[in-house]
N, C-alpha and C positions, 0 to 999 in steps of 0.2 A: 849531378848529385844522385845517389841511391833513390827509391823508389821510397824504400825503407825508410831514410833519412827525413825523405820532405813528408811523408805522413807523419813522421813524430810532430814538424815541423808544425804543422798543418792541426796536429792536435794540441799546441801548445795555445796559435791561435785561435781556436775552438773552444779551449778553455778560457782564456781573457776573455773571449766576449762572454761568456755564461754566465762569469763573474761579475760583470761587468754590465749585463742585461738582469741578473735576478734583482728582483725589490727585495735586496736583504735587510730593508726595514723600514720601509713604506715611507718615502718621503721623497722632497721635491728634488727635481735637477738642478742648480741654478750654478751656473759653469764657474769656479774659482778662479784667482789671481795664483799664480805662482813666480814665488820670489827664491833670492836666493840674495846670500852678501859677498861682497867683494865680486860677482861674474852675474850681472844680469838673466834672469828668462823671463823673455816675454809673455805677457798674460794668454793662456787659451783663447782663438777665438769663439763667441756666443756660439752653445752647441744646444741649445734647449727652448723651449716655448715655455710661457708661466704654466703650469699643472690647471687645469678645471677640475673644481671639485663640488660635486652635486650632492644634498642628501635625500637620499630616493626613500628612508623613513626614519621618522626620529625616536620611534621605539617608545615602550612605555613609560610611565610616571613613577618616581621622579624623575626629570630630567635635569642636567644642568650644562654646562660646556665644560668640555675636556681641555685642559691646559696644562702645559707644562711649566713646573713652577720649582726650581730645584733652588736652593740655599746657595749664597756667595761660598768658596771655597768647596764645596761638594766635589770628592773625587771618586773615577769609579778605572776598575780596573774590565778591560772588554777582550774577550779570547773568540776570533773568528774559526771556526772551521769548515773547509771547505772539501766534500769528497765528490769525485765524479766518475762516469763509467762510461766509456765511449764506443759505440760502433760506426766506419767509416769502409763506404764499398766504393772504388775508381774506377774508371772502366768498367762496371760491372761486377767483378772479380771484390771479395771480399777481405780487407784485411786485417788485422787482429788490433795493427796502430802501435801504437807506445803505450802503455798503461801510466797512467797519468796518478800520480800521489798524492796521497792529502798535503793539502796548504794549511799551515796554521798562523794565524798574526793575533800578534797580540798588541792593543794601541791603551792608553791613557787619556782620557778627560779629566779636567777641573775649570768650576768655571768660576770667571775670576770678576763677572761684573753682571748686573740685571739693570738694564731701563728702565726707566716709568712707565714704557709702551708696553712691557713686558720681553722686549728685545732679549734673548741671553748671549754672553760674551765667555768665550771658553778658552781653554788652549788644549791643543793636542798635541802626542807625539805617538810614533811607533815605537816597542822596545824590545820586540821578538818575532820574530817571522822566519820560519825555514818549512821545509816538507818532512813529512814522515813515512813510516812504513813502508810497502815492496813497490820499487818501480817497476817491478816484471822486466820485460825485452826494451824499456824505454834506451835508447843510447848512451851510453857514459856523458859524452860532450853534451847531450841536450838535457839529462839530467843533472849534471854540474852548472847549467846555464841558468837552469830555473830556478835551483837552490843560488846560486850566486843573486842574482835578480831580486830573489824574495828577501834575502839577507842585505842587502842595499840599500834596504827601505828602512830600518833599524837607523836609529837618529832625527831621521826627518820630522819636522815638527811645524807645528803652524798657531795661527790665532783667529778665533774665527765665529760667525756671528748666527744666531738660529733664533726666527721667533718662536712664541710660546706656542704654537701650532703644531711646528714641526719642521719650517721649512727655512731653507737656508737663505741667507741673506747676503755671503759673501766672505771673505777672508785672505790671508797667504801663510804659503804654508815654508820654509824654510830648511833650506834641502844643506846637509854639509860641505865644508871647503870646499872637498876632495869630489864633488858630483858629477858623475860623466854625463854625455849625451841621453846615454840610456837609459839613467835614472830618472834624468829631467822629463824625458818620455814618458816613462810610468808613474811621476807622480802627475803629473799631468791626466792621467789614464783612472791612478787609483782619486783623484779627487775625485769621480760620481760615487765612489762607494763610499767617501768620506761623508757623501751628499746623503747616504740612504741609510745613517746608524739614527735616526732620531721616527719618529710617526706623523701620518699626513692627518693631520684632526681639522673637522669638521668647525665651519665662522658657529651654526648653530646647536642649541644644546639640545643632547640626547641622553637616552633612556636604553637600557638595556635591550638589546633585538635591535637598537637603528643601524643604520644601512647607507650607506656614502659610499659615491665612486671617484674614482681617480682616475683624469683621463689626461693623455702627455706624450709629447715628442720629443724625442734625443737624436741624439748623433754620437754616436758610440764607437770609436775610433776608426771613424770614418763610414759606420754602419747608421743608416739613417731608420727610428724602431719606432713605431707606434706603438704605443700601450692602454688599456683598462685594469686597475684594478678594483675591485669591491670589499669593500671591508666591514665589516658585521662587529659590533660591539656586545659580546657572548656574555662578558658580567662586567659590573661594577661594583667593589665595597672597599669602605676604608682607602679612598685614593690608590688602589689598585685596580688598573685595569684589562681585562684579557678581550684580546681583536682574534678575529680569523679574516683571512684573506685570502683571494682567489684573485688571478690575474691571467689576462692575455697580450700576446706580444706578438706586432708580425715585422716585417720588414718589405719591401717592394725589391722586385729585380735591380738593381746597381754591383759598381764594380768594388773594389776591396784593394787597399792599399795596406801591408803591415809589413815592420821593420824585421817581424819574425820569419817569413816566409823567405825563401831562398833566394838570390838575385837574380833578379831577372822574369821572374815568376809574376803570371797575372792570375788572379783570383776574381771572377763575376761572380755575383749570388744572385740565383734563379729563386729563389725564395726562403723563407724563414718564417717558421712559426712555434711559438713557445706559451705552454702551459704550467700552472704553477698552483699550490697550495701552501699557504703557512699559517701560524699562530706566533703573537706576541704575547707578552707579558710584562705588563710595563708600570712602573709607579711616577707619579706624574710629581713629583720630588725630587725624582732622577732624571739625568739629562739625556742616558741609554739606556732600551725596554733592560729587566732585569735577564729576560730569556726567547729566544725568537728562533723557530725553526722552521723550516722550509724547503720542499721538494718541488723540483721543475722539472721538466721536459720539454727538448727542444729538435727538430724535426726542423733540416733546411738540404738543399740539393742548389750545388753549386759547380763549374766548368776552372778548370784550370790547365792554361798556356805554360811550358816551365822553358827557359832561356834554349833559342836556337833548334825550337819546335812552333809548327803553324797549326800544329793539329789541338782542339781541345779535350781535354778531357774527362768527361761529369764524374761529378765526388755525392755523393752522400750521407750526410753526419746523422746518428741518431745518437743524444745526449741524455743522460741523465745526472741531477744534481742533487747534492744533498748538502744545506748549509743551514749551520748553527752558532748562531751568537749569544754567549751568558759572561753576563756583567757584575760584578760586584763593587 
């Protein structure tokens, strides 16, 4: 394969994890069930630890607890966008990569049942997802791959369970007839970001200025990520309320398996580490913040073997992300 080719390659995977690793809205990992009718798939195995979550201040008076409390049948409509900018040098030698195009998906909520625990009960589906705008030098074949892949996802729906906090409790999601391999792969993949449309709120009650962190470990398609993040409660009125968030993300040296990557190809990651800033906007009536954006950076240097070579040879990614969720 071209040199050319596996860095596109190589920045497709680069981009799943990013999407994949940003807290695009602050909540828990709790690994889903995925189903399908008439052809079985096996549920994911457990890729997450339960979240610790500390309040390091509860801010001032008034205080009360933040809860999520949305009305039976409430529907909201949610548009992810996803933009990124990648630098990737191999051997030393710098190369330009594929230019990677914005992701848009657009998913549905309604939620169809409330507990006495406060449990909420929803159903979701995807109903729009392709890319937009210039892919630059990206290759036809891996640009028609991606938009294939994102468009794949259109249909798939599920039913699924989140306490009044924010954090999931479990679900399945329900892939059509017609599902290949690969879709069953990526919903699989996209259930953590299904995990991260709701807010990680705090067992006690706070007062504008408090201050809770979120401390957690994943397994991200086969990337094993520590994280912290801190979240600041900047206002509160009228059951509206706005978070800022800061987060950090590393990973440890291991090796990297992805159906992206070319055949034959071994990927080790020497390291990874990722920084982040965002704001929510969220009414706690709603089941998704109204508005949540968010800028990352992610720095990691990595060795790659490619089929019928002994020699390896170091890669380094410098990412930048930019992702915005608004709900109506």
């Amino acid at each position: 394969m071209k040199k050319r080719q596996f860095i596109a390659s190589l920045c497709l995977v680069s981009a799943g994890w990013a999407i994949e690793l940003s807290p695009a809205s602050l909540s828990a990992k709790t690994p889903l069930l995925v189903q399908q009718p008439a052809r079985g798939v096996s549920a994911p195995a457990p890729n997450s630890k339960t979240p610790q979550v500390v309040l390091l201040n509860p801010g001032v008076e008034p205080r009360q607890q933040l809860r999520l409390k949305p009305a039976i049948n409430v529907k909201q409509t949610t548009v992810m966008t996803v933009k990124m900018d990648m630098e990737i040098s191999a051997s030393g030698r710098s190369s330009p990569g594929a230019k990677i195009p914005v992701s848009v998906m657009t998913f549905e909520t309604k939620v169809t049942k409330i507990d006495p625990n406060g449990d909420i009960h929803y159903e979701f589906a995807y109903t729009n997802s392709d890319i937009v705008g210039d892919t630059g030098n990206m290759p036809p074949a891996v640009r028609d791959a991606m938009r294939s892949a994102l468009k794949s996802m259109v249909g798939v729906k599920g039913s699924f369970i989140m306490d009044n906090r924010g954090f999931h409790k479990g679900g399945n999601f329900i892939l059509p007839e017609k599902a290949d391999n690969n879709l069953k792969q990526m919903v699989r993949q996209m259930s953590k970001s299904l995990e991260q449309v709701a807010s990680s709120l705090p067992a006690e009650a706070v007062g504008k200025g408090a201050k809770w962190r979120v401390s957690s470990s994943s397994d991200f398609s086969g990337i094993k990520v520590n994280d912290i993040s801190t979240y600041e409660l900047a206002s509160w009125q009228d059951g509206v309320a706005s978070v800022n968030v800061s987060v950090e993300q590393q990973a440890n040296p291991q090796n990297i398996t992805s159906p992206q990557l070319p055949p034959g190809t071994t990927l080790t990651l020497k390291s990874l580490a990722s920084q982040g800033r965002g704001a929510t906007t969220m009414r706690l009536d709603r089941l998704i913040p109204v508005r949540s954006t968010w800028s990352v950076s992610s720095n990691s240097e990595m060795s790659a073997k490619t089929a019928g070579s002994s020699q390896e040879s170091p890669i380094t990614t410098k990412m930048v992300m930019e992702m915005t969720l608004e709900s109506k």
